[in-house]
C-alpha positions in Angstrom: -117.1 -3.1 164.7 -117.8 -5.8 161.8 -118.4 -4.4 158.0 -120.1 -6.4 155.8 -119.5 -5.2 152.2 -118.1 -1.9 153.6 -116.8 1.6 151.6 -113.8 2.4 151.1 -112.6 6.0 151.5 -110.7 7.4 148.1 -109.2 10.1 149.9 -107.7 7.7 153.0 -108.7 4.3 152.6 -110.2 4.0 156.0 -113.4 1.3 155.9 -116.8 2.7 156.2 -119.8 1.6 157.2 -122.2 0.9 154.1 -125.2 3.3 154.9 -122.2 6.2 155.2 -122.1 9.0 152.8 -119.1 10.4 154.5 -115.6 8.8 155.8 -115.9 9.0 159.3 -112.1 9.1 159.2 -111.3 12.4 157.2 -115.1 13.6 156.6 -115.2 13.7 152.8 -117.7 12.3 150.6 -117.7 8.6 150.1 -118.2 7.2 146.1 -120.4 4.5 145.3 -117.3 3.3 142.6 -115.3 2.5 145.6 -117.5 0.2 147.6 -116.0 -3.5 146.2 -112.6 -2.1 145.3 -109.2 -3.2 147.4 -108.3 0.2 149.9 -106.1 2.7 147.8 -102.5 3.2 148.8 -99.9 6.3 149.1 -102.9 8.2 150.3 -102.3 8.6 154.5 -101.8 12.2 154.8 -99.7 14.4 157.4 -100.5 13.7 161.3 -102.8 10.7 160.5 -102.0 8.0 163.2 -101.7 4.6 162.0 -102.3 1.7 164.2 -103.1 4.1 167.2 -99.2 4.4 167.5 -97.3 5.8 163.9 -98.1 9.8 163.2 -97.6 9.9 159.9 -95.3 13.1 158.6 -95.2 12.9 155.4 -94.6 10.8 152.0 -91.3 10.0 151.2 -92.1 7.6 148.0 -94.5 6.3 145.9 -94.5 3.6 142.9 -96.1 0.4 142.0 -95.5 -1.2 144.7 -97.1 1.1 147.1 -95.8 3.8 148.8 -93.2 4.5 152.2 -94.0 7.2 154.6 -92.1 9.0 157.3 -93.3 8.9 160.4 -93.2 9.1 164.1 -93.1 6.2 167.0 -95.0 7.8 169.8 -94.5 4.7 171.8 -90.9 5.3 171.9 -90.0 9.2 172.2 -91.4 10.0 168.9 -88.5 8.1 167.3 -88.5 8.5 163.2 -89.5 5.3 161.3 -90.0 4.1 157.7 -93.3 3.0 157.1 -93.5 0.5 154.0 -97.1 0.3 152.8 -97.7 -2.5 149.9 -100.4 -1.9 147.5 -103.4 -3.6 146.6 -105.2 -1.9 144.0 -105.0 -2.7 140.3 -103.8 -6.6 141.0 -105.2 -9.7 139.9 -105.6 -12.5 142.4 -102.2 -14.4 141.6 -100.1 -10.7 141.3 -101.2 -9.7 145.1 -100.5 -13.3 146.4 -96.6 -12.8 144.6 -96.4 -9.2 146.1 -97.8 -10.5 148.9 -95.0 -13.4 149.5 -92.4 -11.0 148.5 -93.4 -8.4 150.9 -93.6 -11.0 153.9 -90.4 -12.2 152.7 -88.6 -9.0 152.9 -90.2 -9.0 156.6 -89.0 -12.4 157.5 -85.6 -11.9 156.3 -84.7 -8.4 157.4 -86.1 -9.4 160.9 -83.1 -12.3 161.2 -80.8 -9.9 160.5 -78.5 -7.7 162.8 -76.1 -5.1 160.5 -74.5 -1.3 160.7 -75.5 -1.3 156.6 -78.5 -3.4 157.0 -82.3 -1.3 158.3 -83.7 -2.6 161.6 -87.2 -4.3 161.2 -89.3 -3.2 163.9 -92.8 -4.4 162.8 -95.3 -5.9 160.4 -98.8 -5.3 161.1 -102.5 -5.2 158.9 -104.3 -1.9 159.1 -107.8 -1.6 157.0 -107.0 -4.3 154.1 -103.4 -2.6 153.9 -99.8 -4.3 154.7 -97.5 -2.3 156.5 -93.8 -2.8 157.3 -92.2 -0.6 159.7 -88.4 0.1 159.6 -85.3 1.9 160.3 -85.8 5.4 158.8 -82.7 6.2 156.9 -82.0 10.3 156.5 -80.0 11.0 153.2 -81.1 9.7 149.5 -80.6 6.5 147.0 -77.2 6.6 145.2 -79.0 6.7 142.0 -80.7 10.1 143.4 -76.9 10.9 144.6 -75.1 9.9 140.8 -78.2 11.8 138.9 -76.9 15.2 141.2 -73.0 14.6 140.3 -71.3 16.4 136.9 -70.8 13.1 134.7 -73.1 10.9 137.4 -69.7 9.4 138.5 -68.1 9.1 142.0 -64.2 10.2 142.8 -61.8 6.8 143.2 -62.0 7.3 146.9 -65.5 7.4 147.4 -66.0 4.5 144.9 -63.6 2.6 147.2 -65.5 3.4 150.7 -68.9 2.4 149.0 -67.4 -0.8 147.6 -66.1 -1.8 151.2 -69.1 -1.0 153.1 -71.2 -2.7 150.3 -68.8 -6.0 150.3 -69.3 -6.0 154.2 -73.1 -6.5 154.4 -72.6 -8.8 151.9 -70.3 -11.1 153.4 -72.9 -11.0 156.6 -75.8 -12.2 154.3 -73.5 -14.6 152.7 -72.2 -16.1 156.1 -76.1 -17.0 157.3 -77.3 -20.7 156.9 -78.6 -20.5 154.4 -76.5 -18.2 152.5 -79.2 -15.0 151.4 -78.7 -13.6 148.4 -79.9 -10.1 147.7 -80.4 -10.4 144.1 -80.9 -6.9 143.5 -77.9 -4.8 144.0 -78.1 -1.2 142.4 -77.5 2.3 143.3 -81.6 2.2 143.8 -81.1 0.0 146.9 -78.9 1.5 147.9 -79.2 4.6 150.7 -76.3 7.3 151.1 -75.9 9.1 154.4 -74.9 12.2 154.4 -72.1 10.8 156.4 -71.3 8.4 153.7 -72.6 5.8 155.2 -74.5 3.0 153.5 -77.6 1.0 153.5 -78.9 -2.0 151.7 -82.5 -1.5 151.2 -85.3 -3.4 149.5 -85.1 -7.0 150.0 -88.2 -7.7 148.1 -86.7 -10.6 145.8 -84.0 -11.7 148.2 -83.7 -15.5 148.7 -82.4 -18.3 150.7 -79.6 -20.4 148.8 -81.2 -24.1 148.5 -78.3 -26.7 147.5 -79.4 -29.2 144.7 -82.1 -26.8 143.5 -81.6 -26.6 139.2 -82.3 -23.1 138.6 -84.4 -20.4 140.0 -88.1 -20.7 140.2 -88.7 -16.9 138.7 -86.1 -14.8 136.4 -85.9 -11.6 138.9 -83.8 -8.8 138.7 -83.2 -5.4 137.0 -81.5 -5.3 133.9 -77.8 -4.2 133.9 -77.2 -5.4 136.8 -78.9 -8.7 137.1 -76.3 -11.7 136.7 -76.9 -14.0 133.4 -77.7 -16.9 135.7 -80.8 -15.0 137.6 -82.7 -15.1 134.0 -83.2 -18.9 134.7 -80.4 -20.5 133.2 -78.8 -21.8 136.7 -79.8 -21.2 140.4 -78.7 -18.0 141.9 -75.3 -18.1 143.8 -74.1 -15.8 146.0 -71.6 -15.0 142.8 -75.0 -13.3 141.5 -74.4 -9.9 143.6 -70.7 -10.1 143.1 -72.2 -9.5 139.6 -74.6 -6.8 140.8 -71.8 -5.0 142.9 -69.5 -5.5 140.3 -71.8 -3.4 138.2 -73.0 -0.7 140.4 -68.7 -0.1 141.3 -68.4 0.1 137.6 -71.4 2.5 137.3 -69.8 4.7 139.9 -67.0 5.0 138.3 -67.5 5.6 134.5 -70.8 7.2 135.1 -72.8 4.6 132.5 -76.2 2.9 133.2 -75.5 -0.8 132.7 -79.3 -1.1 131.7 -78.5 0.8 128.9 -76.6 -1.9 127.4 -76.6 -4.8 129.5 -73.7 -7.3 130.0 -71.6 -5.1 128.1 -69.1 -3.0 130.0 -66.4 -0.5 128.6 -63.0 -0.4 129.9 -62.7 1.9 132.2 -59.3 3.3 131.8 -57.6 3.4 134.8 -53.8 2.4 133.7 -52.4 5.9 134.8 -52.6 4.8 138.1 -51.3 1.3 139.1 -52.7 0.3 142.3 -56.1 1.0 140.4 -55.0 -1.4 137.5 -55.7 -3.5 140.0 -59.2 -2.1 140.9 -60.4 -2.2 136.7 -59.0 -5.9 137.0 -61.4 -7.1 139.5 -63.9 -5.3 138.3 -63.8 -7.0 135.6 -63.5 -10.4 136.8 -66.9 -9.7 138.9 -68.5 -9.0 135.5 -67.6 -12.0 133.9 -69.9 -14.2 132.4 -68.5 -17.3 133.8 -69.7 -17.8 136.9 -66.4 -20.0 137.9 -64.3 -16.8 136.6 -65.9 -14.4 139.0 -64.0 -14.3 142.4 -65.1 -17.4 144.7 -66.6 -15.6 147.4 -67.4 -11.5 148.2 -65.0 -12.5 151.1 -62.1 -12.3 148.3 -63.6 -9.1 146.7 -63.9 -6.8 150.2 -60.1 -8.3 151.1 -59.2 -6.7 147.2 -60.9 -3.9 147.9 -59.6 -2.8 151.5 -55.7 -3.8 150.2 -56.3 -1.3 147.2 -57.9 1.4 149.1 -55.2 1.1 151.5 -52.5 1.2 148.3 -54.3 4.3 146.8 -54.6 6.1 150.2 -50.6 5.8 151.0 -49.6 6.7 147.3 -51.8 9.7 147.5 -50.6 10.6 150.8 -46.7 10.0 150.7 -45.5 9.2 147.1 -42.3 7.9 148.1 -43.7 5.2 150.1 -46.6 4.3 147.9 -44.8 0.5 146.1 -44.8 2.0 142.7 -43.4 -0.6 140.7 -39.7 0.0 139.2 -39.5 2.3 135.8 -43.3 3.6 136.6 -43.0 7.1 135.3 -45.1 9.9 136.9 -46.9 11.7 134.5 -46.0 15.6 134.0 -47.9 17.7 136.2 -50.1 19.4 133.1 -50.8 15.7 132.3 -52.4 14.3 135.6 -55.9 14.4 135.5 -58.3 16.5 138.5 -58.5 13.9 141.4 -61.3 15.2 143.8 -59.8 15.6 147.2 -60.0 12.9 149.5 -62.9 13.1 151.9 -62.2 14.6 155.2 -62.4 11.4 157.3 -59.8 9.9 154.9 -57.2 12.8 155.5 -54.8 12.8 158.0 -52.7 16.3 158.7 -49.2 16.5 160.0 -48.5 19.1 162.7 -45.6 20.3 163.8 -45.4 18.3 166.9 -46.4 14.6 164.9 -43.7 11.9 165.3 -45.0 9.5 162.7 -48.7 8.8 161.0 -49.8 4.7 160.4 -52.0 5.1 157.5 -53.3 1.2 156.9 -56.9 0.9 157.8 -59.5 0.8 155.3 -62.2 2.4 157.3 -62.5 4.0 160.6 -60.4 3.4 163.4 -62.3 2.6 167.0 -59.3 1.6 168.9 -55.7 2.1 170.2 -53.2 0.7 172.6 -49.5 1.7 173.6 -47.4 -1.7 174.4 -45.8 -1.5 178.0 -42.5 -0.5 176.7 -44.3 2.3 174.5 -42.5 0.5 171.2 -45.7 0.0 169.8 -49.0 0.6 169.2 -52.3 -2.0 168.4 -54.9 -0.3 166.2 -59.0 -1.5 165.8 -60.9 -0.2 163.0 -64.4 -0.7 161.4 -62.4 -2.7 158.6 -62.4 -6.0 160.5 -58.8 -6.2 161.3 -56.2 -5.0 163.9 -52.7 -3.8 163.2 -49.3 -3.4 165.3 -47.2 -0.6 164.0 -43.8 0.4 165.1 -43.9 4.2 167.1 -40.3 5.1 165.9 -40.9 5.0 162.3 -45.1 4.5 161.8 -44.8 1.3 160.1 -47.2 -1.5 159.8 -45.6 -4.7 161.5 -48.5 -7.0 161.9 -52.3 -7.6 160.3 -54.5 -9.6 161.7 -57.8 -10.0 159.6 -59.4 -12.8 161.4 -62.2 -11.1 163.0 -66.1 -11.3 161.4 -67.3 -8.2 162.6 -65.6 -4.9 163.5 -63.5 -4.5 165.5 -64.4 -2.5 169.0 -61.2 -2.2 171.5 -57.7 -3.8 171.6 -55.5 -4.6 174.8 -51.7 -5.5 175.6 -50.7 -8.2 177.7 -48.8 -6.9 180.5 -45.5 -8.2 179.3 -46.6 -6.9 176.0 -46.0 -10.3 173.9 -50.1 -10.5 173.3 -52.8 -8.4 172.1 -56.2 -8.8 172.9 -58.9 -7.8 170.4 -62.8 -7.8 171.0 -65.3 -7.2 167.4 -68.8 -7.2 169.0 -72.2 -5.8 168.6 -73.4 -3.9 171.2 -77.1 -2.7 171.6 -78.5 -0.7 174.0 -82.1 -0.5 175.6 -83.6 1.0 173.7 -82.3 -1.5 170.8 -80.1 0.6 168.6 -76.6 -0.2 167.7 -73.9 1.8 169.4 -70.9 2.8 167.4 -67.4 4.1 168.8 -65.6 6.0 165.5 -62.9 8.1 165.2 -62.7 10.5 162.4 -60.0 9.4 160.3 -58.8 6.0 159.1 -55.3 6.2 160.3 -53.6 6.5 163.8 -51.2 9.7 164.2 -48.9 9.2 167.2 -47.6 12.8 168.7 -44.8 13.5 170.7 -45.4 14.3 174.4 -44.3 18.1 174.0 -43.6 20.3 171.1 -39.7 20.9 170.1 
């Protein structure tokens, strides 16, 4: 059915015919005021089906740039989706053509891409004058939503670490395309926490593709705090711009303080009573710098830092004695060491009477292990990108190989045990979703066959 110079329904949006005084869509009156004006958004209610295929459940965001439902893919098993709707309403003719662009970008890009911390574009249709992008739907809440809840709005060391990692990681992967993407926008608002802990990068609205020999950047985009100096138009955009941004949402996590508040101005954040995390203030501080050639040289450098501190700070936690405290490094008196929140329970690893040794080395979760023919050693895969030989008489690290892109999924001896086989893959099934092998600890514990 063709409208000419149809009405618009205020309640839903859905496009009436003109002689109509009711929306044949959700039966309530139709306004005159309405009839010229671009369809409303954030206004699909609960069960509506979109596109003959989405049931919508309900509104999980509104804001000037439209609004995002949850809903329901009835052509797949009722799957639950993300439905990004972009508005319309209230834009003059050049605004809807940039949110326009920047909402088929975000479409474009995220539909190249393939990542565990990355949403899964499914697709990008027109319904009724409205755009609509349809996504992975992510249970859990923004990190800014998961600061605002915390005492102080600051994260324990640990934590900090495991979001830095994960964050580094996706990262790297949009860095590593050609042409290099940079996100542009890295705060805890784009960010999505799982109640797992695991992370997602989310809104890639002013994401761009890297163009060599370009001056500067067409358009000074970004939030304030966390925005790099250069991305205000003085230089083009670099992928050192979200070593910036991740630079500042680490240090946000940590001292609990809003960059925007005062922006490209960072206090110390006081973390010389621990000296693997002298280390961890240092780089944070080199990310924030306002030299660009004084930042780290690639987020590459910054996730390698960031999984050899974690690593550090998980051993000196867990076995003092063994932790590299440099010589004449005093301990502070036990009424003098501040609360540390415990360590999260995938991060702790429990001794039992019958455990011969425990490798703690890996950054992140372990997928993988392997006994040697002669049972003199074991080969370890983990999430972290590397695999690692340990000796079973004592639990020490012998060999680390970080060589692999991706994580890594199984590991295999040769049969006269002088080679070890590694595989980092991604696997997808049918029905197109990622399969993951994890373990619930970041650490292997080898037991002896019977108890003493």
């Amino acid at each position: 059915m063709v409208l000419s110079s149809p009405f618009y329904c205020d309640t839903c949006g859905a496009a009436n015919r003109s002689q109509a005084a009711f929306c044949f869509a959700c039966g309530q009156p139709l306004h005159h005021t309405s009839k010229h004006s671009p369809p409303a958004t954030g206004l699909l209610i609960h069960n509506h089906l979109l596109k003959q295929r989405y049931r919508i459940l309900q509104q999980i965001g509104k804001g000037g740039f439209g609004a995002v439902y949850k809903a329901a893919d009835l052509q797949f098993g009722s799957r639950l989706v993300a439905i990004k709707e972009m508005s319309q309403s209230g834009l003059s003719a050049q605004e809807l053509a940039e949110a326009t662009a920047a909402f088929n970008r975000e479409a474009l890009l995220l539909a190249g891409l393939t990542h565990p911390n990355l949403p899964r574009i499914y697709e990008q249709f027109t319904d009724i004058g409205r755009c609509y992008l349809v996504m992975d739907f992510i249970e859990g809440e923004t990190m800014e939503e998961h600061l605002n809840k915390i005492n102080g709005k600051k994260l324990p060391i640990d934590k900090v670490l495991e979001m830095g990692i994960q964050l580094s990681m996706v990262l790297e992967y949009l860095h590593m395309r050609q042409p290099p993407i940079i996100f542009r926008d890295l705060k805890p608002a784009n960010i999505m926490l799982t109640p797992h802990g695991h992370v997602y990068l989310i809104d890639f609205g002013i994401a761009r593709h890297f163009k060599p020999g370009q001056a500067k950047d067409t358009t000074a985009l970004g939030s304030s705090g966390y925005a790099a100096p250069e991305q205000y138009g003085k230089t083009q955009t670099t992928p050192r711009a979200d070593i910036y941004g991740l630079g500042a949402t680490l240090h946000q996590m940590i001292s609990g303080n809003d960059p925007s508040d005062a922006p490209f101005h960072f206090a110390s954040l006081q973390l010389l009573n621990h000296p693997v995390l002298a280390r961890l203030e240092k780089l944070i501080t080199q990310m924030l710098d306002m030299d660009i050639s004084k930042r780290p040289d690639s987020i590459a450098i910054v996730r390698q830092e960031l999984q050899s501190i974690a690593t550090q700070y998980l051993v000196s936690r867990t076995h003092p004695l063994h932790s590299n405290i440099p010589p004449g490094y005093q301990q502070p008196k036990p009424a003098q060491v501040p609360t540390m929140p415990k360590l999260s329970r995938r991060a702790v690893v429990q001794a039992q009477r019958n455990t011969r040794s425990i490798c703690s080395g890996h950054s992140s979760r372990v997928t993988a292990v392997a006994w040697s023919p002669r049972g003199a050693h074991i080969a370890s895969a983990s999430y972290d990108k590397t695999v690692r030989v340990w000796d079973t008489a004592n639990g020490n690290s012998i060999l680390a190989y970080r060589g692999h892109w991706d994580r890594v999924q199984s590991v295999a001896w040769s049969p006269d045990g002088t080679r070890v086989a590694s595989v980092a893959m991604m696997v997808q099934s049918r029905c197109g979703r990622l399969l993951q092998v994890t373990l619930s600890i970041p650490g292997v514990v080898i037991l002896s066959p019977s108890l003493p």
